[in-house]
PLY file of the C-alpha trace (Angstrom):
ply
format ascii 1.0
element vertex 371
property float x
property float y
property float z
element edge 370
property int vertex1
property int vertex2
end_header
0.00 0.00 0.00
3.06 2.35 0.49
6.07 3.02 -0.59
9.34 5.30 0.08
10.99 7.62 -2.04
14.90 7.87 0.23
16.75 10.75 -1.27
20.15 10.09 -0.89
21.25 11.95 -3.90
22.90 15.03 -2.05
27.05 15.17 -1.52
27.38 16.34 1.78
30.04 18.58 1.53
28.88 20.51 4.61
30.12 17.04 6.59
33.68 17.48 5.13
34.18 13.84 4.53
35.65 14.07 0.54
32.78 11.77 -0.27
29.00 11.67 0.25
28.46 11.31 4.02
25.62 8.99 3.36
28.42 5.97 2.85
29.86 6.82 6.29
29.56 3.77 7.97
28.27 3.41 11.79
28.59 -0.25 12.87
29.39 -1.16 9.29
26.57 0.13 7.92
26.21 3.13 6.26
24.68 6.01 7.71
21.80 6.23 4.71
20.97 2.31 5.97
19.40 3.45 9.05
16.89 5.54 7.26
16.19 2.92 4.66
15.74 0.00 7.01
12.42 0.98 9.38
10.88 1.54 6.06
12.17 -1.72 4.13
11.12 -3.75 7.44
7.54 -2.55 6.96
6.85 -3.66 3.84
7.28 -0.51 1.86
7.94 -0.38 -1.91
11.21 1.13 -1.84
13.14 3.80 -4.39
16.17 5.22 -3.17
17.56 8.23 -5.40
21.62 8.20 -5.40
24.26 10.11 -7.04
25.94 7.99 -9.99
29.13 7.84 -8.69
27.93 5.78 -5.47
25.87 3.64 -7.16
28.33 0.32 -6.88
28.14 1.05 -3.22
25.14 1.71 -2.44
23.65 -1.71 -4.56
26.39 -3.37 -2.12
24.39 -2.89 1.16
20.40 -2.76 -0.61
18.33 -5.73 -1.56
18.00 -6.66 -5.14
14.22 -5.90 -5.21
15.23 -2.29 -4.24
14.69 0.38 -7.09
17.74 2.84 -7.38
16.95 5.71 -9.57
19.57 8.80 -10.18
18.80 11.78 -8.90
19.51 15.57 -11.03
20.87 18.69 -10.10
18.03 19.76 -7.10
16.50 18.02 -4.52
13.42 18.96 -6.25
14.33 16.83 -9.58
15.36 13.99 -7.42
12.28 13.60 -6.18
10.56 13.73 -9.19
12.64 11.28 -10.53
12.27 9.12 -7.96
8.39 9.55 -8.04
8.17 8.28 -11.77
9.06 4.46 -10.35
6.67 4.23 -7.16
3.61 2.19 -8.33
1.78 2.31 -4.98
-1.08 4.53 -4.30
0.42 6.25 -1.04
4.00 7.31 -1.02
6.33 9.09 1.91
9.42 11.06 0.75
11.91 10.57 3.37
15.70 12.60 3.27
18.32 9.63 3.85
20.11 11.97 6.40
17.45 11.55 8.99
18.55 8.37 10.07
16.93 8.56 13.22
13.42 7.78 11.61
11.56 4.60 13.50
8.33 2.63 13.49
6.53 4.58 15.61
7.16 8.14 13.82
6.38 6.28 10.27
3.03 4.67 11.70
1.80 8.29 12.98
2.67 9.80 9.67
0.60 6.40 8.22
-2.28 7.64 10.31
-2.00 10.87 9.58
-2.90 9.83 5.75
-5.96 8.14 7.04
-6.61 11.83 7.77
-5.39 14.62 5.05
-5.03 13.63 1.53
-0.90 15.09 2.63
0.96 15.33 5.87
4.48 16.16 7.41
6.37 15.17 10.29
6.86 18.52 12.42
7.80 19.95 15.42
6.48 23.16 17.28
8.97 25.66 17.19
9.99 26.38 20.97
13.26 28.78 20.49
12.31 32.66 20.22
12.94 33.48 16.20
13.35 36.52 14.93
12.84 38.11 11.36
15.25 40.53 10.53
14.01 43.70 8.21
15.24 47.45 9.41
14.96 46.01 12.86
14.09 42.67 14.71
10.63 41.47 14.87
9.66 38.57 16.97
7.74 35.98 15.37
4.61 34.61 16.91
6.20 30.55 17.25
2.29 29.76 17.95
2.07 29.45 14.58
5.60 28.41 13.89
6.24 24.95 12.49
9.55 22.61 11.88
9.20 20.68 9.14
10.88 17.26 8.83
10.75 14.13 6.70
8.57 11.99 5.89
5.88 14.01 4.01
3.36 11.45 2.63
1.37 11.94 0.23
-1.16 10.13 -2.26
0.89 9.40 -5.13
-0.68 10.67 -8.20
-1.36 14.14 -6.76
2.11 14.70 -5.43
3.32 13.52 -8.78
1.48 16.23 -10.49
2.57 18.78 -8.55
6.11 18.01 -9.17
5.78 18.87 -13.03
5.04 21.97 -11.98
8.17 22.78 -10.48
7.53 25.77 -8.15
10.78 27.58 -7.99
9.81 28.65 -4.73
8.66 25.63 -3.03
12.16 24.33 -0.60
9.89 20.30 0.26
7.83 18.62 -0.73
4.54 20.03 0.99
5.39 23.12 -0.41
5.41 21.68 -3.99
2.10 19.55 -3.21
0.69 23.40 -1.79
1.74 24.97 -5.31
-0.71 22.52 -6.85
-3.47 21.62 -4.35
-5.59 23.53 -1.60
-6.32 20.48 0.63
-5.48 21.06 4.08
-2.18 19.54 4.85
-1.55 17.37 8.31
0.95 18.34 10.92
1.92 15.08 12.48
3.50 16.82 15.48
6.16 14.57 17.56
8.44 15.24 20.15
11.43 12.98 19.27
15.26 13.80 18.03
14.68 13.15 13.92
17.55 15.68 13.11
19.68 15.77 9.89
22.90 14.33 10.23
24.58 17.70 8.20
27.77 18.41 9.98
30.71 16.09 11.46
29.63 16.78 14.76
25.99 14.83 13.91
27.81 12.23 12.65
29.73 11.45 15.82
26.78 12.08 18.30
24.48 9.62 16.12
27.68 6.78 16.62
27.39 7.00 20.11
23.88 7.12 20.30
24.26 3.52 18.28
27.00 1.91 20.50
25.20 2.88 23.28
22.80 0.32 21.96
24.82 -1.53 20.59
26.49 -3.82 24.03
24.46 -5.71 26.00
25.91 -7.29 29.69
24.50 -10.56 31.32
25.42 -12.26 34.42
24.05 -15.90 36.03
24.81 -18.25 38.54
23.83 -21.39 38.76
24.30 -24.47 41.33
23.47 -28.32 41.05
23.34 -31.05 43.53
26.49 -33.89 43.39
24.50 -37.34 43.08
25.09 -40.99 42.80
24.53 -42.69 39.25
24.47 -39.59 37.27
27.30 -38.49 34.35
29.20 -35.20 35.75
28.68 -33.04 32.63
30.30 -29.53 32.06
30.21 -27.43 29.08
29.17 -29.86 27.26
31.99 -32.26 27.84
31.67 -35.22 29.62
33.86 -35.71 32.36
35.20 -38.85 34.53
33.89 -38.65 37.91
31.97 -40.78 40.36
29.26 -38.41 41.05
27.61 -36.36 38.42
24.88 -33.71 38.94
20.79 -33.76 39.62
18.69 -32.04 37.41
15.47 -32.44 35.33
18.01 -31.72 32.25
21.56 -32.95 31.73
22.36 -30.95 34.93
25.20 -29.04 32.86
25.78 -26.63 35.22
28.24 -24.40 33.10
26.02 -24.02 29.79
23.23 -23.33 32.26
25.25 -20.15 33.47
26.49 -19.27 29.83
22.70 -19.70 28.72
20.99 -17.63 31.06
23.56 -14.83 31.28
22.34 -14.76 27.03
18.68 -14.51 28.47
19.80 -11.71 31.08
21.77 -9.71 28.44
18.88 -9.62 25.86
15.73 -9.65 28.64
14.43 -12.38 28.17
14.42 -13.74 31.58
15.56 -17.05 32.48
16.19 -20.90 32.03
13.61 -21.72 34.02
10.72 -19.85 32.32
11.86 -21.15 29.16
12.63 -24.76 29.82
10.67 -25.18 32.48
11.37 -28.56 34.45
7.70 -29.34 35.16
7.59 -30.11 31.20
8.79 -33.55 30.64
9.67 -32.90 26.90
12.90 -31.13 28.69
13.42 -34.14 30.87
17.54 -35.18 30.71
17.95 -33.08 27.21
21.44 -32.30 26.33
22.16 -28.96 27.68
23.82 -27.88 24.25
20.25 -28.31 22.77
18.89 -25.61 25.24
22.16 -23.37 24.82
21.87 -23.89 20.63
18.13 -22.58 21.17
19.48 -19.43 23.56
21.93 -18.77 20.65
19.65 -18.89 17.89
17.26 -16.08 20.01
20.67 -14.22 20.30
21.17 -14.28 16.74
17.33 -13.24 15.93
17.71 -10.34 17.80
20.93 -8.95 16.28
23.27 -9.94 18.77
26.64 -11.80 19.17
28.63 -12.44 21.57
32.12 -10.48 22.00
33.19 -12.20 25.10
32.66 -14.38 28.06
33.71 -15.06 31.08
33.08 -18.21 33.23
34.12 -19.88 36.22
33.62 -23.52 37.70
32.93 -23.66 41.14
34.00 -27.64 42.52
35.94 -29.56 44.72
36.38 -32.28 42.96
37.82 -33.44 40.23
40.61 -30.93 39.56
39.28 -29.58 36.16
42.58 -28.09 35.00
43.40 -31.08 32.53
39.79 -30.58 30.74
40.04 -26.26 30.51
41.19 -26.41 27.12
37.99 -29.35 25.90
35.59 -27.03 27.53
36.73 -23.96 26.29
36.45 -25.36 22.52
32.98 -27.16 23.46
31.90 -23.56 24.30
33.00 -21.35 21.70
31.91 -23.79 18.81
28.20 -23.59 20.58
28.73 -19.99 20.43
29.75 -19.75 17.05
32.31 -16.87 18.54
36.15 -17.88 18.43
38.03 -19.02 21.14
40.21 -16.27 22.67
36.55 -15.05 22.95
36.11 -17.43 25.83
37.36 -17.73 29.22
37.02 -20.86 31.72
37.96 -20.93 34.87
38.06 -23.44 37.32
37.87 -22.53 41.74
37.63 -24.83 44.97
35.44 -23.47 47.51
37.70 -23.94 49.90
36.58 -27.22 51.18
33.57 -24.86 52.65
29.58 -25.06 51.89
28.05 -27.63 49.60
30.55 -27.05 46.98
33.47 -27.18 49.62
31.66 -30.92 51.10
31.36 -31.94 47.80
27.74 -32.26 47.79
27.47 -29.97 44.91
28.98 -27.55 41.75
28.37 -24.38 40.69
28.93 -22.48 37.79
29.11 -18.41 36.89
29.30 -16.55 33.41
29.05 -12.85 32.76
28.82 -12.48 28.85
29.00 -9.58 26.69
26.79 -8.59 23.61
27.95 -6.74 20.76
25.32 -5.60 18.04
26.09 -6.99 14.28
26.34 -10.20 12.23
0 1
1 2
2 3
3 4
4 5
5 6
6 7
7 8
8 9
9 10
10 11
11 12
12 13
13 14
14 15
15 16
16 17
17 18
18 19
19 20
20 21
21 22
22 23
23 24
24 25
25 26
26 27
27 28
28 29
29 30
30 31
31 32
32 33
33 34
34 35
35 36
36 37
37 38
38 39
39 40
40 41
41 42
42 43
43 44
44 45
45 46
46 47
47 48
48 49
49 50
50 51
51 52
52 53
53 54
54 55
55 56
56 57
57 58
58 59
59 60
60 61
61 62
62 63
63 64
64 65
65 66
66 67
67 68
68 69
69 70
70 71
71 72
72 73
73 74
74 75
75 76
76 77
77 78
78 79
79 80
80 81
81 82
82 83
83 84
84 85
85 86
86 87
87 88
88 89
89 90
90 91
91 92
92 93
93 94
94 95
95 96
96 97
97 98
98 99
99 100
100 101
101 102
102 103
103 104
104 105
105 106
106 107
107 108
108 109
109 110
110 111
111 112
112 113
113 114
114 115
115 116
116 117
117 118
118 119
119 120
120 121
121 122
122 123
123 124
124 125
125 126
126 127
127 128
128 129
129 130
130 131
131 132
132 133
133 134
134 135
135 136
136 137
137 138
138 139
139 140
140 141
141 142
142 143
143 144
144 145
145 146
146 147
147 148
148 149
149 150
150 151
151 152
152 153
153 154
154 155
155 156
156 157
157 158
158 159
159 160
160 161
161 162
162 163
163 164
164 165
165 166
166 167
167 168
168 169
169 170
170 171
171 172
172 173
173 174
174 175
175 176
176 177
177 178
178 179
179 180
180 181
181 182
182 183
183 184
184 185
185 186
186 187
187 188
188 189
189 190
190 191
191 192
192 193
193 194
194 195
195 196
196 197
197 198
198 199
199 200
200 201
201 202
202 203
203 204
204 205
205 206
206 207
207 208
208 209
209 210
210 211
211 212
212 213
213 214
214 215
215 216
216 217
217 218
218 219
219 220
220 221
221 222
222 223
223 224
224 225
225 226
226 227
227 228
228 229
229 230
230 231
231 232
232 233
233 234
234 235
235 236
236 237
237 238
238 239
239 240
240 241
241 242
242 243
243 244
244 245
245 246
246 247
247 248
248 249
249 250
250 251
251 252
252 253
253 254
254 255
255 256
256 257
257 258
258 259
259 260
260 261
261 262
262 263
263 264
264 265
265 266
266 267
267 268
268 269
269 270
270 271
271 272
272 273
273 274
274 275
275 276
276 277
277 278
278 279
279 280
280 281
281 282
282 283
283 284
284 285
285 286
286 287
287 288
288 289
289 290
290 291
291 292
292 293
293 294
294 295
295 296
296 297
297 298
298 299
299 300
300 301
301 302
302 303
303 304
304 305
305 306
306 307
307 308
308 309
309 310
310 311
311 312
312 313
313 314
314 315
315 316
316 317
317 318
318 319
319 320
320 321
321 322
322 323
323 324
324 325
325 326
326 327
327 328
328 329
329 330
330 331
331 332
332 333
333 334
334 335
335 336
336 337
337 338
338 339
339 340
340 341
341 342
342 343
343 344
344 345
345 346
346 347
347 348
348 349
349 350
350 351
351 352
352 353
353 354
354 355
355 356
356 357
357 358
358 359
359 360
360 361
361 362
362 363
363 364
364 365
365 366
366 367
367 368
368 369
369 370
């Protein structure tokens, strides 16, 4: 039902890059990908209008059923060249330099179509302005509006009003006004959808994405020592006379690794998941529940830049099997192996672990964003 015209044509001088600061990357994506993506996830037809010269580039990091159209000299014949390929009857003209744009600011400006036949993301102006003639005369900011992007429109009508070319008009509700009296929408919103324009924006927006971009998780977990049961850690079996109780494979070290996934991305715990009153999870193989915590991770964006983990027991001295573990958990992880730490502790002869009437296990993990 919609689709997006991204300009992206513009060369950003103003950024003083040497090259279009739409390629810049943040996270290893460029900067225009975060305002293509909230609309691409949606569903939306999408057009993006590029400068020749990145072309090879920009194809590099867009999917093949995305339409890339060259823009001209203006902003103005960008869009309109960018408006002759969208074949849906609603279409929103988004600049690629707000990369801030979201799912919740795209589904008011949707609703605001339901509305007005044309409508703009805006702001109320809250600074005093002034307008400048033999003196300085305050303007009334009542009536004082930021416009931003997107501007949505119905597609045939905002088409038209681009062949008119209004010298005048600086967006694209100003074109559509040069054409049509319908009352336009203000979709008024309170959230930071700046430009990126300057070097500064550039490095405020990559902070605002690594701050996002780590996650932290911690567990702790602790199993009983038993009789007649294999002693299981990280997934590698080890020789010992006791092993430990559970409803699963009583691995007490992927527990801890699992769960401190869960913690990191908030989505509580072992037990919730895999509960043990279901007896599909009775004695399953621990790297079956971790694989499953890892495949969540992976859904969500995430991988995992390190971890940390330490083996809380008695007995048997563990030292001899570090280097097993340590592979058995980074090839679960899919993350490589100087990525993963394993340690191995006594209590001290004191407590359950110290008696030998159980082991515990820690891991505190960290989450980077990316594939």
């Amino acid at each position: 039902m919609y689709a997006c015209v991204l300009v992206a044509a513009g060369t950003g001088t103003r950024a003083n890059l040497g090259y279009n600061k739409l390629r810049y990357l943040v996270n290893q994506k460029p900067l225009f990908w975060y305002a293509f993506k909230p609309f691409y996830d949606r569903g939306y037809e999408m057009v993006v209008v590029i400068n020749p010269e990145d072309e090879n580039f920009v194809r590099s990091y867009l999917p093949e059923d995305v339409k890339i159209v060259y823009g001209g000299k203006s902003r103005s014949e960008s869009v309109r060249n960018g408006l002759t390929h969208v074949t849906k009857n609603h279409v929103l003209i988004h600049d690629a330099a707000r990369v801030r744009i979201d799912d919740e600011l795209i589904e008011q400006v949707e609703n605001g179509l339901h509305i007005y036949k044309a409508c703009v993301l805006s702001k109320r102006v809250t600074n005093t302005i002034y307008h400048k003639n033999s003196g300085l005369e305050i303007l009334d900011r009542t009536f004082l509006y930021q416009a931003e992007t997107p501007q949505a429109f119905i597609t045939e009508e905002i088409r038209k009003a681009y062949t008119k070319n209004n010298p005048l008009a600086t967006d694209d509700v100003s074109m559509y006004q040069s054409a049509f009296n319908d009352e336009v929408g203000l979709i008024l919103h309170e959230k930071n959808n700046d430009k990126i324009t300057y070097q500064k924006d550039i490095e405020m927006f990559e902070k605002e994405v690594e701050k996002h971009m780590i996650k932290i998780g911690h567990s702790y977990d602790i199993h009983a020592l038993v009789e007649n049961r294999k002693l299981i850690l990280g997934g590698v079996e080890i020789p010992h006379q006791l092993g430990l109780l559970g409803h699963s494979d009583a691995d007490v070290l992927l527990h801890a690794v699992a769960e401190s996934i869960l913690g990191a991305l908030g989505l509580g715990d072992l037990g919730t998941l895999f509960p043990d009153t279901d007896n599909k999870y009775k004695d399953i193989d621990s790297k079956i529940i971790l694989s499953e915590v890892v495949q969540r991770m992976k859904n969500m964006g995430y991988k995992v830049s390190n971890i940390d983990c330490s083996i809380f027991a008695e007995k048997p001295k563990l030292a001899a099997f570090i280097k097993q573990i340590k592979e058995s958990v980074s090839t679960l992880l899919n993350t490589p192996q100087e990525a993963v730490n394993i340690k191995a502790a006594t209590n001290e002869k004191m407590d359950a672990i110290g008696n030998e009437k159980a082991m515990a296990a820690s891991a505190t993990v960290l989450l980077i964003k990316g594939e």
